[in-house]
Structure formats: structure tokens, C-alpha cells
C-alpha positions as CSV (number, residue, x, y, z in Angstrom):
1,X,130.2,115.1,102.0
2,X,126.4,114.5,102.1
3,X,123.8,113.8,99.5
4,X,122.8,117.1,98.7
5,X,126.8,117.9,98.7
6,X,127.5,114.9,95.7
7,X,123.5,114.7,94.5
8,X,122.9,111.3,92.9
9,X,119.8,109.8,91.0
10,X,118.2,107.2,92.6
11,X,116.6,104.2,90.7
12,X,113.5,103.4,89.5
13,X,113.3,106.6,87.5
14,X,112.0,106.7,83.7
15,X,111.9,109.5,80.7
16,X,109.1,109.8,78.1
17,X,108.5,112.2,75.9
18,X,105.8,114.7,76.0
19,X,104.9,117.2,73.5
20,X,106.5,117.4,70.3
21,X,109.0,114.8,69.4
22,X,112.2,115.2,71.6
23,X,111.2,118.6,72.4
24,X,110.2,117.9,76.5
25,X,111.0,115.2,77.9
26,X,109.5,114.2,82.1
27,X,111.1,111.9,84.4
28,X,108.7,110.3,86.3
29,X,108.8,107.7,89.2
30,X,108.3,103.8,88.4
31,X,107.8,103.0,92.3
32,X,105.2,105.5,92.6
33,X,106.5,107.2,96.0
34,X,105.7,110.5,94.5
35,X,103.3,112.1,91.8
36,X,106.1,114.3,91.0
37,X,106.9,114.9,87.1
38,X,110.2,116.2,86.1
39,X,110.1,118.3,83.2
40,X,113.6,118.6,81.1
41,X,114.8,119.5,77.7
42,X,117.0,116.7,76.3
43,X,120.2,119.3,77.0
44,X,118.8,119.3,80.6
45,X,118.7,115.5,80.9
46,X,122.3,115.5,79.8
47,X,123.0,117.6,82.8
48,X,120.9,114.8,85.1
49,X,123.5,112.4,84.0
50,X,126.6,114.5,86.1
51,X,124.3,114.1,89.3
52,X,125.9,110.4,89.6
53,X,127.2,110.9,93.3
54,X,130.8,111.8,92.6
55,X,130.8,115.3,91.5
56,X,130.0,118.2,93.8
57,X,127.1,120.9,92.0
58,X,130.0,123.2,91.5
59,X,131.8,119.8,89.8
60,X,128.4,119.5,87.5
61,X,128.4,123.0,87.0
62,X,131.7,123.0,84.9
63,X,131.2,119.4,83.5
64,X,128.2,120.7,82.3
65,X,130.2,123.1,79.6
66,X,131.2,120.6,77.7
67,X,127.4,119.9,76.3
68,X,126.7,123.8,76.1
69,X,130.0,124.2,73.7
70,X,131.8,125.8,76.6
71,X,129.1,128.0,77.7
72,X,128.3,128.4,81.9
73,X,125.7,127.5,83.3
74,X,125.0,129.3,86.0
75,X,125.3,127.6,89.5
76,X,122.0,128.6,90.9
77,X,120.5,126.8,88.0
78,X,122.1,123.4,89.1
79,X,121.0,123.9,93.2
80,X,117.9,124.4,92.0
81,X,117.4,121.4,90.1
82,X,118.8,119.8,92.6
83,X,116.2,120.6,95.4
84,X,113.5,120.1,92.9
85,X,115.2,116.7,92.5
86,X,115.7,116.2,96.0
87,X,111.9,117.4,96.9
88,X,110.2,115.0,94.3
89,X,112.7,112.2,96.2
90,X,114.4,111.5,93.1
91,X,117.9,111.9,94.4
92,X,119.6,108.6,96.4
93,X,119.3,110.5,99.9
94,X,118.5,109.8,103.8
95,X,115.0,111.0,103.0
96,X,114.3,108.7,100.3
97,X,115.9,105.7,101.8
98,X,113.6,106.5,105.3
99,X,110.6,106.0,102.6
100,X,111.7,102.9,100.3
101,X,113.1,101.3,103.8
102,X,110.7,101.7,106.2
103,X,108.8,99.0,107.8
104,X,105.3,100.0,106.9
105,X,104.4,99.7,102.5
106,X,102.7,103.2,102.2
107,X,99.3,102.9,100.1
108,X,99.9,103.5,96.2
109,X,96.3,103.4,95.6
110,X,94.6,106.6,97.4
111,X,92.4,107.4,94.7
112,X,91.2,104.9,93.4
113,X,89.4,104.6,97.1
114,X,88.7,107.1,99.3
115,X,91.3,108.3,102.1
116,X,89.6,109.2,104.4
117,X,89.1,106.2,106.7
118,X,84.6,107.1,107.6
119,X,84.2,107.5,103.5
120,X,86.3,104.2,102.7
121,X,84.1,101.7,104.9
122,X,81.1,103.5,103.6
123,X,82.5,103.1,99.9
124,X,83.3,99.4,100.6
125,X,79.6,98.9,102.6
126,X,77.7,100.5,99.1
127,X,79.9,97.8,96.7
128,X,78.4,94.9,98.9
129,X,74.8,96.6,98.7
130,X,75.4,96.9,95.1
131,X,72.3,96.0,92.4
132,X,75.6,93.9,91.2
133,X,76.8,93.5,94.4
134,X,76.8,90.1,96.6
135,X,74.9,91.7,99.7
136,X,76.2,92.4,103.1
137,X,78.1,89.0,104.6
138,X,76.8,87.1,107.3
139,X,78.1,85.5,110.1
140,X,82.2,84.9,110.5
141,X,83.3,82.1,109.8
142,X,80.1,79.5,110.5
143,X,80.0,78.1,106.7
144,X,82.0,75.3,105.6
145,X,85.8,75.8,105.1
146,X,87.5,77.3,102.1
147,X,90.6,76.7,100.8
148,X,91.5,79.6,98.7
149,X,89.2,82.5,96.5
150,X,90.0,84.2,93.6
151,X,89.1,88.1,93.5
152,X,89.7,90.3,90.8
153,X,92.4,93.4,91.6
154,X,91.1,95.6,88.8
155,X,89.9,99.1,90.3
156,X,86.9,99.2,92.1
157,X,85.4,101.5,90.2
158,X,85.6,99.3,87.3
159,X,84.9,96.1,89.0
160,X,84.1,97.0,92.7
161,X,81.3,94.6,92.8
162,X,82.7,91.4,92.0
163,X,85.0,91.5,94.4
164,X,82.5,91.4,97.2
165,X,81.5,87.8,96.0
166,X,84.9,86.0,97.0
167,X,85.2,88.5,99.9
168,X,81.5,87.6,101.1
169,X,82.1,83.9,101.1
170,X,85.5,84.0,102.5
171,X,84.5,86.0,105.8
172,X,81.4,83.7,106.2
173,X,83.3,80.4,105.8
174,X,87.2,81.0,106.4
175,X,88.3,80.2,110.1
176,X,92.1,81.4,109.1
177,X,93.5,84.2,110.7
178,X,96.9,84.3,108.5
179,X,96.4,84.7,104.5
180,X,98.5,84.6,101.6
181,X,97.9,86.5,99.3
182,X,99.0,85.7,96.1
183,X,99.3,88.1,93.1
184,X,100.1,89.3,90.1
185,X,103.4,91.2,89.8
186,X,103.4,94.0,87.3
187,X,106.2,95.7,87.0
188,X,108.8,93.6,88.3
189,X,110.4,91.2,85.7
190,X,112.0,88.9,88.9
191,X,109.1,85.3,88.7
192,X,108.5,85.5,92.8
193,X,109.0,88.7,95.2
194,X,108.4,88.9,98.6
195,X,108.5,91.5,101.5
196,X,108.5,91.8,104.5
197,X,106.7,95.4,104.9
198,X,103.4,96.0,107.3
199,X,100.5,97.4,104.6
200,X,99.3,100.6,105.5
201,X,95.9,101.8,103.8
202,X,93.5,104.1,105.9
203,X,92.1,101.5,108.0
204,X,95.2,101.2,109.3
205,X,98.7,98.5,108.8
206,X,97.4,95.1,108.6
207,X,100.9,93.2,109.6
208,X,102.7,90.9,107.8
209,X,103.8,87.5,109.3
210,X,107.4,87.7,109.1
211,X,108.0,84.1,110.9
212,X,106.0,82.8,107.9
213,X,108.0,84.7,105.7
214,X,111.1,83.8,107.0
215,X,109.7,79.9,106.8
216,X,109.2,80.5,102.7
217,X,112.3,81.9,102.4
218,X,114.1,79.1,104.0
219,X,112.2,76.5,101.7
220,X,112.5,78.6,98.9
221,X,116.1,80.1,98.7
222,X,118.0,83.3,97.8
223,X,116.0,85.7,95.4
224,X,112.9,87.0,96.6
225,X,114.1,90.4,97.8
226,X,115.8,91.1,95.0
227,X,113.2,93.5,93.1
228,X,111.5,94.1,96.4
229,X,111.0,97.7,95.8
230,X,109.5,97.8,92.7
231,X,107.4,94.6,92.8
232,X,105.8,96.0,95.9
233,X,105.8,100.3,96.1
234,X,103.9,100.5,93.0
235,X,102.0,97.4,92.7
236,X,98.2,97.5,93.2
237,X,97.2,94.0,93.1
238,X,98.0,92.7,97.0
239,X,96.9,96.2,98.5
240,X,93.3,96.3,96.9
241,X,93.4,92.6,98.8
242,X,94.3,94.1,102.0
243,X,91.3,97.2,102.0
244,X,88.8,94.3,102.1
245,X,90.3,92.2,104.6
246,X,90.7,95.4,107.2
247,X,87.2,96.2,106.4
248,X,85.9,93.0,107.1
249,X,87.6,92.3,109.7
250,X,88.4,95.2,111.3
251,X,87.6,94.4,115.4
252,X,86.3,91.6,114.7
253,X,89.7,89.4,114.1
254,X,93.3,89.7,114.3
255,X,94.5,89.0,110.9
256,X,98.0,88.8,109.3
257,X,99.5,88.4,105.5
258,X,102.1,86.9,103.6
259,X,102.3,89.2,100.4
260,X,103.7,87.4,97.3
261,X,103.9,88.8,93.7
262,X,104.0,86.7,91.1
263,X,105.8,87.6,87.6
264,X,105.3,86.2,84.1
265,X,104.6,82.7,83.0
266,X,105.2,84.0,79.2
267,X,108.3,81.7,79.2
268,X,106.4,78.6,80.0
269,X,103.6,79.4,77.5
270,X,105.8,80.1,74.7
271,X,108.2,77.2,75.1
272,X,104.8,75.0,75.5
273,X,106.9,74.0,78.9
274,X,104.7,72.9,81.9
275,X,105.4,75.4,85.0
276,X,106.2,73.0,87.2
277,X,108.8,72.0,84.9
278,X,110.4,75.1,85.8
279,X,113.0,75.1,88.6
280,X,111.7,78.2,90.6
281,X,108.1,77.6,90.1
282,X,108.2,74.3,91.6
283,X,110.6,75.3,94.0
284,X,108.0,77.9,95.4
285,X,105.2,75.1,95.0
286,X,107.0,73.4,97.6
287,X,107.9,76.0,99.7
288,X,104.0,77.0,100.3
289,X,103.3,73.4,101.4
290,X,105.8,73.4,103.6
291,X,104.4,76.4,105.3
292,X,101.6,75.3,105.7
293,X,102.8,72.1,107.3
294,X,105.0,74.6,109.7
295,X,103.0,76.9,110.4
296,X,100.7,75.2,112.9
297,X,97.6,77.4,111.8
298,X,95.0,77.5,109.3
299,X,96.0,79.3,106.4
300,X,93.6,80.5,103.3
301,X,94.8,81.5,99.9
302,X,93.8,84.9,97.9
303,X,94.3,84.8,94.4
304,X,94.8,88.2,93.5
305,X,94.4,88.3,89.4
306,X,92.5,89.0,86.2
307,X,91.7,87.4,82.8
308,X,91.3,88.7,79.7
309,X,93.0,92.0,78.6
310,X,92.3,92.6,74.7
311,X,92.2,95.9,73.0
312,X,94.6,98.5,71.6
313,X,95.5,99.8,74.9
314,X,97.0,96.2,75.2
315,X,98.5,95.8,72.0
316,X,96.2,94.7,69.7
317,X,95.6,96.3,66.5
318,X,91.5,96.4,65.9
319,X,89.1,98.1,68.3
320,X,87.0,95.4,70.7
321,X,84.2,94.7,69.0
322,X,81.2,92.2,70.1
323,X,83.1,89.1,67.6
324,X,86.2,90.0,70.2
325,X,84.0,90.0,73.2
326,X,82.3,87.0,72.5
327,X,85.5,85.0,71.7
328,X,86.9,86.6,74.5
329,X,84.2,85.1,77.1
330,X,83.6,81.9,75.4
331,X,87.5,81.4,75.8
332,X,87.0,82.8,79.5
333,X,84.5,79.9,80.3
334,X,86.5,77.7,79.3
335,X,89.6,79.0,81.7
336,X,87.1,79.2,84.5
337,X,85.8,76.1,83.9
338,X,89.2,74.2,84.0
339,X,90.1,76.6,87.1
340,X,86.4,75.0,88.4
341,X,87.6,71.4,88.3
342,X,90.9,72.8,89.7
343,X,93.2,71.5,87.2
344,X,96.6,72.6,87.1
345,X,97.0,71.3,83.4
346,X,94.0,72.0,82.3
347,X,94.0,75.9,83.5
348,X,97.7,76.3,81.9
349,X,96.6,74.5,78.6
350,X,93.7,76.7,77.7
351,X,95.9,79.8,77.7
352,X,99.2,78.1,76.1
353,X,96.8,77.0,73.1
354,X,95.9,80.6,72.8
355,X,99.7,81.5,73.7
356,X,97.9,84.0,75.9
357,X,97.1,86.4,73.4
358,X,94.4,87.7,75.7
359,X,96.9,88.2,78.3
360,X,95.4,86.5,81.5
361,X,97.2,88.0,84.1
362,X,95.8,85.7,86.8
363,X,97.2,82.8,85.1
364,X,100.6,82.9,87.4
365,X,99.1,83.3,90.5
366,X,95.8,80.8,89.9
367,X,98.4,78.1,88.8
368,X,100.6,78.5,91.8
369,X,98.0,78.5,94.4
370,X,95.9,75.9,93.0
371,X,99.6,73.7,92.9
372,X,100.0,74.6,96.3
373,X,97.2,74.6,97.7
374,X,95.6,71.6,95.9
375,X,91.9,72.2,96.6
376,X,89.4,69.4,95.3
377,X,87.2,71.8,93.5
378,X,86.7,75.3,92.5
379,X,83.0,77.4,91.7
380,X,82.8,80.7,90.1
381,X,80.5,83.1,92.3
382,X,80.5,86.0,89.8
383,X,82.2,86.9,86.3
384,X,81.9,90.3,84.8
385,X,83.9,92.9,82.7
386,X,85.0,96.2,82.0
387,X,84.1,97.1,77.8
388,X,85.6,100.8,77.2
389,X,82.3,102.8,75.2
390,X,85.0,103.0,72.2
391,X,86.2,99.9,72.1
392,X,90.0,100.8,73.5
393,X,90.0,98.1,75.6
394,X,88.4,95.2,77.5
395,X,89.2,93.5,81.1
396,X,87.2,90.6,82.4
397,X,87.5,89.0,85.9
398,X,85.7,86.9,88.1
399,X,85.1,86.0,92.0
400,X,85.8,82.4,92.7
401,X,86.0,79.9,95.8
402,X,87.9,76.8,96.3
403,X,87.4,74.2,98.8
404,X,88.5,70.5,99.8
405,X,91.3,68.8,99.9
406,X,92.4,67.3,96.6
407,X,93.3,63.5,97.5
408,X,97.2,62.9,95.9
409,X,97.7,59.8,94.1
């Protein structure tokens, strides 16, 4: 029997409710593959339940009778949901597994950049030639060596121009071909998730280096496949990364990444626990030194994260007002400024005194890199935020370098 013989759900789906309190109910997609929205009655979602891969629609059809009180359901009404189902790729079928198993990640993020690939590198051009922007890079790679930057992966239309200040310095001073990028994961629950996928965005599929991959993986151990789907599919913060480094360096230099999500520290915070206290974290510490040592390349580090997040869209109760704000950026300075002298401690201590009640997302990557990576020194090239008109909700982020070798006692 075939899929559409013995439909079955896939994973990753989710049900909210829309309209009136259980009146409708829409199953949407958590990895993003589709902008299809499934609308149901909670009778109809009851019905979604048979499609479980065992029963044929003829099966559902008369399974279904026992939540209608005996009544039949039409069949047609069944192969209809099921090719609805099947067109939005929410059944488990060779079409949807050709998608969520390809080798290329397909861009989740068309929208909040232009697709087509003539209107992109003209979007990206106007965010360096911003009034707020860092101006228009200059020559590759003559300036001294970084180690790592830090750029914001909030949309561009909210913070398009800060970015351009890590990106700037890292094309005029980075002689590395391969980059890690390191960032936030937001929707996985997993701590560390790799793949392996190419990233395709209109400018094309920057690769990723599977041999260094593979070398993490080795030092690392089992585990960092294990949410790869949705860590990666849906997740924003390594492909707004990736447009910048094909646009810069688009015929100018083959470049290759490793792409690494990085989940909650909440546990650490909360338990006042240092991270490297924590088996995994240190474990992954290691395992990006040792690729570096293996490599036999020059590697540079992109910190792919955020700060604050306060507001009622967040969570909080009261509507961000200018007290908030300027808590909010006094308590940013100090984060930046620990992240300046590129301490470990210092950085994690600022937050866990606050137990991250302004929810700095680019606390887990920052840390990890910085651990790994162990720069001497940090400077912060731009800072900047996003204030909603009402007050709903706030995001501030920064663009930061990193250079020098820390010396290891």
C-alpha cells in the first residue's frame, strides 16, 4: 500500500485556535516547508487522528462513525482531506521526505528579503549605504585578523543596518575561507544541532563543510542530528548569516560553513551553574578547538544572536516604557562591555544576576564561541534597537568584532 493508500500525519505539525473559543481550529507547520493552514472543526481534528498510517481512507471512513454517533461520513469527504493534506505536505509521504531530506536547506526567510536574486544584492548594497549604515567595505581581507564577530539575526527590516558593521569589518580583515557560524536555536529544545544541508537563498547554495562536520561530530559524540529538522527548516538565525556572506563574497571567494544552533542556557542560569560546568556544553567547547587544530585552515567565528527581548509580546506584563528602555540599555552595556573584555564569566554573570529576565538570546552562542574561540578582546562597532510605537515590545542587538589570541594560563 502507498502513502496516499494508508495516509499518515507527519511531525512537526501544531493546532491553535482561531476564532471563537474551540469553534475553528488550523494546523499549521512548525518547520515551515509550507505556508499552508489547515482549517478543522474540533470533530474534524478527531477524524486527523485515524490518518496514523494503518487504516486505509475507506478504514477512516467507518472509524470515523464512532465520533459522529454512528453517522457516515461520506468517502469523498475523507479523499479530499486527504489531498488537501497531502498538497500542504502534511502527510508522512515520498514527497515530503524528498523535501525534509534533501541535501540543499531551502530558504525559510523569502520575505523578509527580496527573492529575486538583482533586487536582493541591491537591498543588501542600500543597508551598507544606509544613513545608519557602515558604508560600502573595502578591500578583502588587507586589515588585521579577526577572530570572530557578532551580528544581530533580527530581520533586516528592523535592524538591517547593524549588521553591515560586523559584516564590513569581517570582509576587510578575515583571510578565512571556512566559517562557523554559531547561532541561536529557536525552536528546538535539543542544547547543540547540527546539519549537514548546503544553504540555498537566491544567490545561490553556499556549501557546508561536511569533513569539518564530520570532525565535530567525532569530538563531540551522538546527538546533534537528533532535532535536525526542526532546529534548521524553520530557523532564521544561520540563514540571514549566510545572505551576507554570498553577497560579499560572491566571485570574489570560495567560502564554506559549519552551521550550529545553539539551544537554551535557561538551565545554567537558573541553577546559578557555570556552563562549562555542564557536560555537553564543555564537551562542544572542546570539540570546536579541536577543529580548529584539524582543520588545517583558518577558521572565523559568526555569532549569530540578540540581546534584550522585553515587552508583552515576550511575556512581560507592562507595556515598554522609557524606565524599561533605559534599564534595558544600561543592563545591555554592561553585557557588552563584559563581552568587550571577552570574559566568559563575566558575560554569563550579568544575565544570571538578572536570571535573564530580558531574555538575551545571544547569550548561548556568545558564551560558546568566546570559550572556543578564546579571543583576547572584543569592541562593539554598532548597538541599536527595535522600540514597537505602542510599546508591545522591544529587541536590542549589536555588531561586534573579536580579535587576538587570549594567552591560557
Amino acid at each position: 500500500m502507498s502513502a496516499a493508500d494508508r495516509p499518515r500525519l507527519r511531525s512537526h505539525l501544531e493546532v491553535i485556535e482561531q476564532g471563537p473559543v474551540g469553534s475553528q481550529l488550523v494546523v499549521l507547520d512548525r518547520l515551515r516547508l509550507t505556508d499552508a493552514a489547515f482549517r478543522v472543526t474540533p470533530l474534524q481534528l478527531r477524524f486527523l487522528a485515524l490518518f496514523d498510517g494503518t487504516r486505509s481512507l475507506r478504514d477512516i471512513q467507518a472509524d470515523a462513525m464512532c465520533f459522529t454517533g454512528g453517522q457516515l461520513v461520506p468517502l469523498g469527504f475523507f479523499e479530499e482531506q486527504a489531498r488537501a493534506l497531502d498538497e500542504a505536505l502534511f502527510l508522512d509521504t515520498p514527497r515530503f521526505r524528498r523535501v525534509v531530506e534533501s541535501s540543499e536547506r531551502p530558504p525559510a526567510c523569502l520575505g523578509a528579503y527580496p527573492e529575486e536574486p538583482a533586487a536582493l544584492r541591491r537591498f543588501l548594497h542600500e543597508l551598507f549605504t544606509h544613513p545608519e549604515g557602515a558604508g560600502l567595505p573595502g578591500p578583502m581581507g588587507e586589515g588585521p585578523p579577526l577572530r570572530a564577530v557578532l551580528a544581530p539575526h533580527i530581520d533586516y527590516a528592523r535592524g538591517g543596518p547593524c549588521y553591515t558593521y560586523a559584516y564590513r569589518e569581517l570582509f576587510e580583515r578575515c583571510r578565512a575561507s571556512l566559517f562557523v557560524i554559531v547561532a541561536t536555536s529557536h525552536y528546538s529544545l535539543h542544547r547543540f544541532t547540527l546539519t549537514r544541508k548546503h544553504f540555498r537563498t537566491p544567490l545561490g547554495v553556499i556549501p557546508t563543510d561536511r569533513k569539518a562536520v564530520d570532525c565535530l561530530v567525532a569530538h563531540y559524540g551522538d546527538g546533534l542530528f537528533d532535532d535536525e529538522w526542526l532546529a534548521h527548516l524553520p530557523e532564521h538565525s544561520v540563514e540571514l548569516e549566510v545572505v551576507f556572506l554570498q553577497y560579499l563574497y560572491e566571485q570574489k571567494r570560495d567560502v564554506r560553513i559549519v552551521p550550529l544552533v545553539v539551544g537554551s542556557f535557561h538551565d545554567c542560569l537558573l541553577g546559578e551553574q557555570a556552563p562549562e560546568e555542564r557536560e555537553d556544553i564543555g564537551r562542544m567547547v572542546r570539540a570546536l578547538r579541536v577543529l580548529e587544530r584539524e582543520i588545517g585552515e583558518p577558521v572565523c567565528y559568526i555569532i549569530s544572536g540578540d540581546l534584550a527581548h522585553i515587552g508583552p509580546k515576550f511575556g512581560d506584563r507592562r507595556p515598554v516604557l522609557e524606565p524599561q528602555l533605559a534599564h534595558s540599555r544600561a543592563q545591555d552595556e554592561l553585557v557588552l562591555r563584559e563581552a568587550e573584555r571577552a570574559s566568559t564569566d563575566g558575560l554569563f554573570s550579568v544575565v544570571a544576576k538578572e536570571r535573564d529576565a530580558r531574555r538575551i538570546c545571544g547569550l548561548p552562542p556568545a558564551w560558546t564561541v568566546l570559550s572556543a574561540a578564546r579571543p583576547a578582546r572584543g569592541h562593539v562597532r554598532h548597538y541599536d534597537r527595535y522600540v514597537h510605537p505602542q510599546g508591545h515590545e522591544s529587541v536590542s542587538f549589536a555588531s561586534m568584532v573579536f580579535e587576538g589570541e587570549a594567552e591560557i594560563g
